[in-house]
C-alpha positions in Angstrom: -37.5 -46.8 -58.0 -38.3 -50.0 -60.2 -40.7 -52.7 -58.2 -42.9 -55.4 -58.8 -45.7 -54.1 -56.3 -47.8 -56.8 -56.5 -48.7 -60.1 -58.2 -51.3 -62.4 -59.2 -51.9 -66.4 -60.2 -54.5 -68.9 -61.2 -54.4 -72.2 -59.6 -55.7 -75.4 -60.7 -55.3 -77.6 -57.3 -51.5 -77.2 -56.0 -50.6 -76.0 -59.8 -50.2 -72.6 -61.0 -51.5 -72.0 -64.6 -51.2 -68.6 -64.9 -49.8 -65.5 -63.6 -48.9 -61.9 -63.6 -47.7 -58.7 -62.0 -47.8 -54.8 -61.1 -44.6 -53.1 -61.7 -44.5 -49.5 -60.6 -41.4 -47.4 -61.5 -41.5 -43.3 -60.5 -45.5 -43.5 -61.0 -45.7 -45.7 -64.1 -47.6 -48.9 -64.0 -47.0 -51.8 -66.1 -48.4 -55.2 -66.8 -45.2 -57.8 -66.3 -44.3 -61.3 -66.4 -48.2 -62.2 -67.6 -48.3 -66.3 -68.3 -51.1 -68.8 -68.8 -50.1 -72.5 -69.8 -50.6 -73.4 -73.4 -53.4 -76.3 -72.3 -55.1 -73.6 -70.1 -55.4 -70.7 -72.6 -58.7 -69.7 -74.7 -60.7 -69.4 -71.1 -60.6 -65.9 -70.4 -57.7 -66.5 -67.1 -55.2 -64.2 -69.3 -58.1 -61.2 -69.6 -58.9 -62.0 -65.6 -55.6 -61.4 -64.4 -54.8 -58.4 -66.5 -58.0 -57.1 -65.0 -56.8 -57.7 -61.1 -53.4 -56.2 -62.2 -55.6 -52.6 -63.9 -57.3 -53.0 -60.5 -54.9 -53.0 -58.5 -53.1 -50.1 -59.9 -56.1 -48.3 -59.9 -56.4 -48.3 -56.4 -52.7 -47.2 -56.4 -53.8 -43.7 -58.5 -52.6 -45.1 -61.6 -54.7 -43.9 -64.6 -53.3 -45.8 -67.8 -51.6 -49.4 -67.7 -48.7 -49.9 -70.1 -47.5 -53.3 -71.0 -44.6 -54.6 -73.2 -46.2 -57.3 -74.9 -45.1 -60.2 -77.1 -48.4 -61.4 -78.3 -50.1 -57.3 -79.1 -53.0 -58.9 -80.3 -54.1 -60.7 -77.1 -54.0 -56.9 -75.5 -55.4 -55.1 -78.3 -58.5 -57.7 -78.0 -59.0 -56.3 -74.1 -58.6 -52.7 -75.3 -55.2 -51.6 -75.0 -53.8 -49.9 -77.9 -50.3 -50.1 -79.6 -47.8 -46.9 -78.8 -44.9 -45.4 -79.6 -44.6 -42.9 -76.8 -41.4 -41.9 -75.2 -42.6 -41.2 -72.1 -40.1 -41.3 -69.4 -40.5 -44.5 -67.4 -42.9 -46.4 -70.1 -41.5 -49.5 -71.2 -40.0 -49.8 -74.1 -38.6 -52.4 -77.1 -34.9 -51.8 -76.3 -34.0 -54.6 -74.1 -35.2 -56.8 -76.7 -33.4 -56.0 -79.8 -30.3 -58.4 -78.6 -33.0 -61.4 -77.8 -32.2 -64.2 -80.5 -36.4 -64.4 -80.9 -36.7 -60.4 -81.8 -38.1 -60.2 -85.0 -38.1 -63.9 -85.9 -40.7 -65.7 -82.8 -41.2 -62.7 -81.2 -42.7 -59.3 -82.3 -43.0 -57.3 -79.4 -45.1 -54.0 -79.1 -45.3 -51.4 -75.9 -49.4 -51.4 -75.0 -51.3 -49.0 -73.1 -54.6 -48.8 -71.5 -56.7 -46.2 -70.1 -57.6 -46.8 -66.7 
């Protein structure tokens, strides 16, 4: 069963400037939908919420965090590392191939991190 089980946002007054969420699907935990607005990016809210999402599914018995990622580099810096597992249920690069940005704005990567 595929759910986002929880999610997570940064506010500046009223506005939302960032935000992500805990998809669990058959036992797998993954990082989804992670955002921060351009002018509000460089301050560590990116790293926070990735951190209350690895929380989070910590206290749900996860022990690694997998995320589909289309800026690697930005995980890699908060100590996930790059994959090419086929586990069942991981995510994976497949839905992207049709996207008009694969492989020309976008260069996605599956992630994982040790919880």
């Amino acid at each position: 069963m595929e759910s986002i089980v929880a999610s997570f946002g940064f506010f500046i007054g009223e506005g939302l400037v960032g935000c992500a969420a805990l998809k669990q699907l058959d036992g797998v935990f993954s990082v989804e939908c992670l955002a921060v607005e351009s002018d509000h990016r460089g301050q560590g809210l990116g790293s926070e919420l990735v951190d209350a999402v690895a929380a989070d599914a910590r206290r749900r018995g996860a022990r690694k965090l997998w995320a589909l990622a289309r800026v690697p580099g930005f995980f890699e810096k908060i100590g996930f590392i790059r994959t090419k597992s086929e586990e069942p249920g991981i995510p994976t690069i497949a839905g992207c191939v049709g996207c008009p940005q694969f492989k020309v704005g976008c260069f996605p990567a599956v992630l994982v991190r040790d919880l």
